[in-house]
C-alpha positions as CSV (number, residue, x, y, z in Angstrom):
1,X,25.3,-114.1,-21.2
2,X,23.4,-115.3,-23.8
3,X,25.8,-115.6,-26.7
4,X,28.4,-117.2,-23.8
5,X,25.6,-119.9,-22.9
6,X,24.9,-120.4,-26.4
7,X,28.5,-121.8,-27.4
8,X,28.6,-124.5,-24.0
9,X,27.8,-127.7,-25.0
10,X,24.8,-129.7,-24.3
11,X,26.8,-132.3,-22.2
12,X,28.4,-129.0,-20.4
13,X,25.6,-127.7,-19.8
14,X,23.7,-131.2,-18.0
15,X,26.7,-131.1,-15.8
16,X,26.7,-127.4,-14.8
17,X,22.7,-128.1,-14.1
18,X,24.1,-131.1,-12.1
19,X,26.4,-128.8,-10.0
20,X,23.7,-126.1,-9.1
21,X,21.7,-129.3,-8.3
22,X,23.8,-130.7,-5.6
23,X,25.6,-127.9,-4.5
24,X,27.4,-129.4,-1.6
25,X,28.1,-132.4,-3.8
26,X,31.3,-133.7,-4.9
27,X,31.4,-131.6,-7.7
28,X,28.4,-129.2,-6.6
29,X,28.7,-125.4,-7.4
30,X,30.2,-124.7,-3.4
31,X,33.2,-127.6,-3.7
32,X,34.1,-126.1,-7.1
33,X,34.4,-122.6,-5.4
34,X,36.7,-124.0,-2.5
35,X,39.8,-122.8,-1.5
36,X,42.2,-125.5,-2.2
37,X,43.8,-125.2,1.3
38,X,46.8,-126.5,2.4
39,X,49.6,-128.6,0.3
40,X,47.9,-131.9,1.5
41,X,47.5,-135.6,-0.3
42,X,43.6,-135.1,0.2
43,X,43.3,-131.2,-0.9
44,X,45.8,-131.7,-4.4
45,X,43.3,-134.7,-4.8
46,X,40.2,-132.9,-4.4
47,X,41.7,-130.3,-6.6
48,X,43.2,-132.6,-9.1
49,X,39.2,-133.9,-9.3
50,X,37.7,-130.4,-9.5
51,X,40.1,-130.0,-12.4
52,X,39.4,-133.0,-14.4
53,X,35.6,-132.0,-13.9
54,X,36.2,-128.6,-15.9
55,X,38.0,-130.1,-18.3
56,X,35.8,-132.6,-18.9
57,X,33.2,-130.0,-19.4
58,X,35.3,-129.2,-23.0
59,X,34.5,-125.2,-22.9
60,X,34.8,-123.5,-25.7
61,X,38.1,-121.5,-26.3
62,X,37.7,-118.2,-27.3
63,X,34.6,-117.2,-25.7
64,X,36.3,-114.3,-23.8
65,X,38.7,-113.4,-26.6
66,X,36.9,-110.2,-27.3
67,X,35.7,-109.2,-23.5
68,X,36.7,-106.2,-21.7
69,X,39.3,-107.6,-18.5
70,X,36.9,-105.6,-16.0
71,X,33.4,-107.2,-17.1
72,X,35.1,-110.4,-17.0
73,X,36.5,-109.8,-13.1
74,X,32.9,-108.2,-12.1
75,X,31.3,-111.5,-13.4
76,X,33.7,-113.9,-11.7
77,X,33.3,-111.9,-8.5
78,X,30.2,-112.4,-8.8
79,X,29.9,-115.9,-9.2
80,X,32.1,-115.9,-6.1
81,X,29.8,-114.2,-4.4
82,X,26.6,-116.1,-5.2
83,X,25.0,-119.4,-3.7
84,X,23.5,-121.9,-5.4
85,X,20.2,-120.9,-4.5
86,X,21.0,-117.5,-6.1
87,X,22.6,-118.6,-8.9
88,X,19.2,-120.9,-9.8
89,X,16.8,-117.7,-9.6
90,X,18.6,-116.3,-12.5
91,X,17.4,-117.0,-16.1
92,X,18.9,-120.6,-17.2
93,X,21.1,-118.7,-20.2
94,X,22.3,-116.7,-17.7
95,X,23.5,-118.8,-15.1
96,X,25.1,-121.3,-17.8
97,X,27.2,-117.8,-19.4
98,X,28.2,-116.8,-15.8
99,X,29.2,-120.6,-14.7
100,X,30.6,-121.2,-18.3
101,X,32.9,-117.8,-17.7
């Protein structure tokens, strides 16, 4: 997770601190894991936001390129499965590579 934290920029990485922060926020780690939901003006909005978020956070391409498929899919399940809370007792590298992925 290390070498994955280590290529997120320092902008990117204030913003993923924000989102662990205020978890329930407007872009907080929870509303980033919702379930877009139903076709609706107010949920392609929300997602539309969520979106410009993580592309504003300008992560590194490549970062994955040379990852086994099944680490990645254990990681992102379990980012899924995490809370906030959880996430934060991890080592700060940590938590940035799993966010970052």
């Amino acid at each position: 997770m290390a070498e994955v934290s280590g290529k997120v920029l320092k902008e990117a990485r204030a913003a993923l601190e924000e989102c662990l922060a205020d978890p329930r926020g407007a872009h907080g780690f929870l509303r980033l894991k919702d379930v877009v939901g139903a076709a609706t003006l107010d949920n392609v909005l929300g997602a539309a936001d969520r979106l410009a978020l993580i592309q504003c956070l300008d992560l590194p391409f490549g970062i994955t390129d040379d990852a086994d498929p099944s680490w990645l899919r254990h990681f992102a399940r379990r980012v899924e499965g995490e809370t906030a809370y959880e996430m934060r007792r991890h080592a700060l590298e940590n938590w940035i590579g799993l966010l970052a992925l």
